[in-house]
Structures are given as structure tokens and as C-alpha cells.
FIBA-771325 format. One record per atom (N, C-alpha, C): x, y, z; atom name; residue in one letter. Coordinates in steps of 0.2 Angstrom, whole numbers, always signed. Layout:
<atoms>
@x X; y Y; z Z; atome CA; residu a
...
</atoms>
This chain:
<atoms>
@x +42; y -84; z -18; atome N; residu x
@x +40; y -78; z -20; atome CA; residu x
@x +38; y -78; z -27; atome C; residu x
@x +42; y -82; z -32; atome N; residu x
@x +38; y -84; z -39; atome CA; residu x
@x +32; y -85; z -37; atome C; residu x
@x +31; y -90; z -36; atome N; residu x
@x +23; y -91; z -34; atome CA; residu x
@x +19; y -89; z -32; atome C; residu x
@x +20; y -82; z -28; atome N; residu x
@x +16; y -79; z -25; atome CA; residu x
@x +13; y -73; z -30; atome C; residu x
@x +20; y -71; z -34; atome N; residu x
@x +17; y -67; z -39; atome CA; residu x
@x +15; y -70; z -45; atome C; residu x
@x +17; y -75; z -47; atome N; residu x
@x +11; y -78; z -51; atome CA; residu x
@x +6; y -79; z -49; atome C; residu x
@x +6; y -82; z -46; atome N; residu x
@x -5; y -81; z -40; atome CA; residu x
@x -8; y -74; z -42; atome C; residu x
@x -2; y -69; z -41; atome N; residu x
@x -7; y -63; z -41; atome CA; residu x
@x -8; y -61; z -48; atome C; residu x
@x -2; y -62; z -51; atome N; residu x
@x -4; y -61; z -60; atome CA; residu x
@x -10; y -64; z -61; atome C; residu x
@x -10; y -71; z -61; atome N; residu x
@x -16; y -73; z -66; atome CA; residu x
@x -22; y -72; z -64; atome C; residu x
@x -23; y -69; z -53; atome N; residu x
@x -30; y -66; z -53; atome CA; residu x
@x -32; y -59; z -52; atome C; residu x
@x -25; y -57; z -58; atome N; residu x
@x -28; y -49; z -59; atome CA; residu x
@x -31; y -48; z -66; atome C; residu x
@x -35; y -44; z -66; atome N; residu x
@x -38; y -43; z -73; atome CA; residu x
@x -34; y -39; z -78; atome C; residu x
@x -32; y -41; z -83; atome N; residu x
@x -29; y -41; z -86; atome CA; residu x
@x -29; y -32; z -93; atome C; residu x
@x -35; y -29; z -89; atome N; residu x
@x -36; y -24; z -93; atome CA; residu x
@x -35; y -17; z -87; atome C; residu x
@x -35; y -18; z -79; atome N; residu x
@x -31; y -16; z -75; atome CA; residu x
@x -24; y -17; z -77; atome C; residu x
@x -22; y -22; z -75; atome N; residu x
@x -14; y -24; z -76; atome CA; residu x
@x -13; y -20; z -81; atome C; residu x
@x -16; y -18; z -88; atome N; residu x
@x -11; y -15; z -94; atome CA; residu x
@x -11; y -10; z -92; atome C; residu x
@x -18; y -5; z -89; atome N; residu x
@x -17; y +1; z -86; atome CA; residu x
@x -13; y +3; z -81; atome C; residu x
@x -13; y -1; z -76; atome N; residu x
@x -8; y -2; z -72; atome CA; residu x
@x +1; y +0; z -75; atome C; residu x
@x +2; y -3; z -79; atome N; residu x
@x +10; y -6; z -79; atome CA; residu x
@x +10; y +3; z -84; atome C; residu x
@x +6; y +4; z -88; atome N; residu x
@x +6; y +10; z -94; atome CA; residu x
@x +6; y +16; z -89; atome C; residu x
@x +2; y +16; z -83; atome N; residu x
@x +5; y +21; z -76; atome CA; residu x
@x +10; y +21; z -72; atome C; residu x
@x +12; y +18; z -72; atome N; residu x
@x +18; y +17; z -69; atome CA; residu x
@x +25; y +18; z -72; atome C; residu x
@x +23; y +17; z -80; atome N; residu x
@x +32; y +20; z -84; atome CA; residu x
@x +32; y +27; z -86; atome C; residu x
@x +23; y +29; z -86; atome N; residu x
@x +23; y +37; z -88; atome CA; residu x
@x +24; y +40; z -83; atome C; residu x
@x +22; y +39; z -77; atome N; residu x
@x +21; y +42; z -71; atome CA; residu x
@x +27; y +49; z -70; atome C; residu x
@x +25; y +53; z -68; atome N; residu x
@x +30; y +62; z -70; atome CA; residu x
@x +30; y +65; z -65; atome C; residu x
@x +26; y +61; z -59; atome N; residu x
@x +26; y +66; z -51; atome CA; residu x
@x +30; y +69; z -51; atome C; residu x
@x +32; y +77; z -49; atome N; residu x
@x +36; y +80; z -47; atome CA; residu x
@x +36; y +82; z -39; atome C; residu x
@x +30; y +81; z -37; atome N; residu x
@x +31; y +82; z -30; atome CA; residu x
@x +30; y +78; z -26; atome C; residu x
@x +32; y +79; z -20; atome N; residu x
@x +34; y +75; z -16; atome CA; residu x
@x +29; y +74; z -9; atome C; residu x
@x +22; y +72; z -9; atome N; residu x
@x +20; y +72; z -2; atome CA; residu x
@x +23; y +74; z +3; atome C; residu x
@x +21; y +80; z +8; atome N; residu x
@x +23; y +80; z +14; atome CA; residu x
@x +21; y +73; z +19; atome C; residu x
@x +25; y +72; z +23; atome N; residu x
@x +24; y +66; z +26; atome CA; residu x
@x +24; y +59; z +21; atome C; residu x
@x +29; y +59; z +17; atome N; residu x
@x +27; y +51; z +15; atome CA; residu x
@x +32; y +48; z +18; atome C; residu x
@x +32; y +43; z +18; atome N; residu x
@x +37; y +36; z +18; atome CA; residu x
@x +38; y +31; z +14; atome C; residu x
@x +43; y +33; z +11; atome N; residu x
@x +43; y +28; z +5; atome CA; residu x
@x +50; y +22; z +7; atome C; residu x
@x +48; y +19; z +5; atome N; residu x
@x +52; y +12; z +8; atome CA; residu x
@x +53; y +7; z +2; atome C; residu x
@x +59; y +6; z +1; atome N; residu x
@x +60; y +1; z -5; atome CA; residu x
@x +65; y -2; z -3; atome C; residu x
@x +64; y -10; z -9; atome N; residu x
@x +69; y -16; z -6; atome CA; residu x
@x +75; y -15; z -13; atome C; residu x
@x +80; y -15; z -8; atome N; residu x
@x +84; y -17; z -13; atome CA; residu x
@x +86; y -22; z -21; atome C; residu x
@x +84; y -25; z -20; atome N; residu x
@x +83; y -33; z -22; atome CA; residu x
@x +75; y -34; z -28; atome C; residu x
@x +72; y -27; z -26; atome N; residu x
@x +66; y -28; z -31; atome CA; residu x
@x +68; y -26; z -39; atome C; residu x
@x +64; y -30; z -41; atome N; residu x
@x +67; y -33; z -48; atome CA; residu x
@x +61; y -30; z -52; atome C; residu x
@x +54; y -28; z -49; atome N; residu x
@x +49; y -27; z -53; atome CA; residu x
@x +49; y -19; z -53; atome C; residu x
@x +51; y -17; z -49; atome N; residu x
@x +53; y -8; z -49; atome CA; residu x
@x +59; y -7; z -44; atome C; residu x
@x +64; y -8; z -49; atome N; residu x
@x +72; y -8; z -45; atome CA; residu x
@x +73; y -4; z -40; atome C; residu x
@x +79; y -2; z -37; atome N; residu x
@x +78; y +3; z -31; atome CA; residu x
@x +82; y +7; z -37; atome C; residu x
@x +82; y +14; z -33; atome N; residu x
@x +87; y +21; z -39; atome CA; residu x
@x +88; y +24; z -34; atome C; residu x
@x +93; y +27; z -31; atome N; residu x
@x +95; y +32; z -27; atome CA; residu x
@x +91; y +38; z -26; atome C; residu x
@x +89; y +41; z -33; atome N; residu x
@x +85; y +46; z -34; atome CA; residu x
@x +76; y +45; z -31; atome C; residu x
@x +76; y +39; z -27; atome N; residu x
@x +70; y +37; z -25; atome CA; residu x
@x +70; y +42; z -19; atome C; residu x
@x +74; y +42; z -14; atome N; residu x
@x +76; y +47; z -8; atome CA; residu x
@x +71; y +42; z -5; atome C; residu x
@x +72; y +35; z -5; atome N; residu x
@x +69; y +31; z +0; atome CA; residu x
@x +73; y +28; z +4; atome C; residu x
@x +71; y +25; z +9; atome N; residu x
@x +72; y +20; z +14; atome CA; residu x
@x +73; y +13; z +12; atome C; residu x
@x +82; y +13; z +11; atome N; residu x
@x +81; y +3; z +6; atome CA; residu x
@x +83; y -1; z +13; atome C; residu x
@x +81; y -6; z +11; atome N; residu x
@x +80; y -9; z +13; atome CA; residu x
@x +84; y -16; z +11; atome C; residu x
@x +88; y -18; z +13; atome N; residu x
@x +92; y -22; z +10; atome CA; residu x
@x +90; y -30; z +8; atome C; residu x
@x +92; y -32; z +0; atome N; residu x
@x +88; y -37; z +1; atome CA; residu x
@x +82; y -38; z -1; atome C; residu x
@x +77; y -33; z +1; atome N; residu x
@x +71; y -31; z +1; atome CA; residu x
@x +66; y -30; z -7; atome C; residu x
@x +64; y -36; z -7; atome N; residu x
@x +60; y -37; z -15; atome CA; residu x
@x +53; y -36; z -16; atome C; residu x
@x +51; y -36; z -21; atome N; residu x
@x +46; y -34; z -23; atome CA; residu x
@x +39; y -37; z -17; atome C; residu x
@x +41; y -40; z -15; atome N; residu x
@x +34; y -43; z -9; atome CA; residu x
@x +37; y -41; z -3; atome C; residu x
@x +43; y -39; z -1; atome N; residu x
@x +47; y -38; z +6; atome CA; residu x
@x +38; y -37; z +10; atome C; residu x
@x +34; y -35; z +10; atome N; residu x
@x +30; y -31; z +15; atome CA; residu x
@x +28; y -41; z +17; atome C; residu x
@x +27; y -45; z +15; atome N; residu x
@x +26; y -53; z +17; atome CA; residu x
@x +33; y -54; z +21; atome C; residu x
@x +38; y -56; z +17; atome N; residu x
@x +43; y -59; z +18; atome CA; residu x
@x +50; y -58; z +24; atome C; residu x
@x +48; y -50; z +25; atome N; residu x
@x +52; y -46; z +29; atome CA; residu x
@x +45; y -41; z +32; atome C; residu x
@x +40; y -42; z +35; atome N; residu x
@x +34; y -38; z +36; atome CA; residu x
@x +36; y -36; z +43; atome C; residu x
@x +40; y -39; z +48; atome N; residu x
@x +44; y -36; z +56; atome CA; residu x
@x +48; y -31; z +52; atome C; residu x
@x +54; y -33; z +50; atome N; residu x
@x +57; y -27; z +50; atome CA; residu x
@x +53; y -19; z +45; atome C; residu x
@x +50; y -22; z +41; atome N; residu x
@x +45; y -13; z +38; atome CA; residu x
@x +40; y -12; z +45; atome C; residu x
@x +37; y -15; z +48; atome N; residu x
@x +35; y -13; z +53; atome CA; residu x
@x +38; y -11; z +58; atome C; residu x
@x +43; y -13; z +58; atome N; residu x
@x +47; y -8; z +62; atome CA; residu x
@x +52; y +0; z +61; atome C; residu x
@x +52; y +0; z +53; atome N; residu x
@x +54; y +5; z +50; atome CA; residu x
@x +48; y +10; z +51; atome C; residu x
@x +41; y +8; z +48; atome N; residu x
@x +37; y +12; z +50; atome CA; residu x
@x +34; y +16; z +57; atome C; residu x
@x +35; y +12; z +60; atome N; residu x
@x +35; y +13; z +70; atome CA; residu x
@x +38; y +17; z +72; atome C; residu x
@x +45; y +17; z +68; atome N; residu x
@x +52; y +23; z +69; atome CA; residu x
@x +49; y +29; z +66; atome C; residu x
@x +45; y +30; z +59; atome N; residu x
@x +46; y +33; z +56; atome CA; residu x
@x +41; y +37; z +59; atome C; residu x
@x +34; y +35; z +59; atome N; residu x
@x +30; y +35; z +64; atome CA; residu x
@x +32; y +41; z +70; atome C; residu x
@x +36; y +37; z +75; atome N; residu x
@x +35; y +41; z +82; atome CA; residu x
@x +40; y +45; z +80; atome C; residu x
@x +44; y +46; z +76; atome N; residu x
@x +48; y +53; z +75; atome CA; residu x
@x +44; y +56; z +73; atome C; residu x
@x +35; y +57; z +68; atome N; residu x
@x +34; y +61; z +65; atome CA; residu x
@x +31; y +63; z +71; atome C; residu x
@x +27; y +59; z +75; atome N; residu x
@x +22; y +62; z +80; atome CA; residu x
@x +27; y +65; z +86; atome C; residu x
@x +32; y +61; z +89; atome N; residu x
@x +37; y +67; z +93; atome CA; residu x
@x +38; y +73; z +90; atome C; residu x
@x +41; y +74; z +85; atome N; residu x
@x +43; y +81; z +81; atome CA; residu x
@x +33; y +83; z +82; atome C; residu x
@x +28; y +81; z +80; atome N; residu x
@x +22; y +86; z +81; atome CA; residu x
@x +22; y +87; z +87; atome C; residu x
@x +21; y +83; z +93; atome N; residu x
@x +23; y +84; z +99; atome CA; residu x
@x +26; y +89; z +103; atome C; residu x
@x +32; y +92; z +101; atome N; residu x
@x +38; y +96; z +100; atome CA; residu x
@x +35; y +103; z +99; atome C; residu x
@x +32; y +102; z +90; atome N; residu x
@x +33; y +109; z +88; atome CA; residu x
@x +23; y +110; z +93; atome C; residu x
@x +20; y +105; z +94; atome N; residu x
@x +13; y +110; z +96; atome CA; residu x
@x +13; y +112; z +104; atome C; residu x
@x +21; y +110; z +108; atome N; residu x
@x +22; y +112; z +114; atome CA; residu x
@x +25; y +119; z +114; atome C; residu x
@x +27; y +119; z +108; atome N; residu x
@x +34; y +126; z +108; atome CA; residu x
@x +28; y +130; z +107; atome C; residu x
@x +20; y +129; z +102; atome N; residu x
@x +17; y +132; z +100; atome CA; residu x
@x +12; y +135; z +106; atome C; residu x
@x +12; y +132; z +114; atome N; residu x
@x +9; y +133; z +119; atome CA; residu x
@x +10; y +139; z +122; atome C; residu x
</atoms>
């Protein structure tokens, strides 16, 4: 996993990257997408997990989890997925 994210370090440009990291510590969102899925490892070091994330951890689960564990987030998604489509399924029957 070092290595993978060093690969990606040194082939990212460098003046992205500072913009990047300078949005990510200011960032203030206060709302919350309807429909998101937010999925975080517990284990990531690069943007730790926080309770107050109100995500899906993932145990273990580090900053590249979507390589290294990419069955089990796709399986997480698939879950999450067919719950939203059953529930729309649901409410546009009730809506008949």
C-alpha cells in the first residue's frame, strides 16, 4: 500500500495536490446529499475515520480499501444500492 501511494504521490501534480490537501482541511459542508453513501475504513490514516462521519466503517479498511478489500465495498454498495431501489420500488407502488 506504501507503494502504491507513493506512485500516486509523485504522479500527481504538485500544484493540484496543494489545492487538493488546502480543500480538504477547510472543507464546511454542512449538508448532507440525499442519497449518499459514504463508506470509510477504519484504519485510514490519511483521513482517519470520526464517528461524526455517520459512515459505513469498515473495519480495517485504509485509505486504498476500494483495491485491497474492493469485494467487500462492492458488496456494501449492492446492499446499499438494492435497499434504495426496493424502498423506491415500494414507495412508487404505494404511489399507484
Amino acid at each position: 500500500e506504501k507503494a502504491m501511494l507513493s506512485d500516486i504521490l509523485r504522479n500527481t501534480d504538485p500544484a493540484f495536490f496543494r489545492w487538493a490537501m488546502k480543500t480538504i482541511i477547510s472543507w464546511q459542508n454542512r449538508v448532507r446529499p440525499e442519497g449518499l453513501i459514504h463508506i470509510h475504513g477504519s484504519a485510514d490514516r490519511i483521513l482517519p475515520y470520526n464517528k461524526k462521519m455517520q459512515a459505513i466503517k469498515v473495519p480495517e479498511g485504509t485509505h486504498l480499501m476500494v483495491y485491497h478489500q474492493a469485494s467487500l465495498i462492492s458488496k456494501i454498495l449492492e446492499d446499499c444500492l438494492g435497499e434504495k431501489q426496493h424502498s423506491g420500488k415500494a414507495k412508487n407502488s404505494a404511489d399507484a
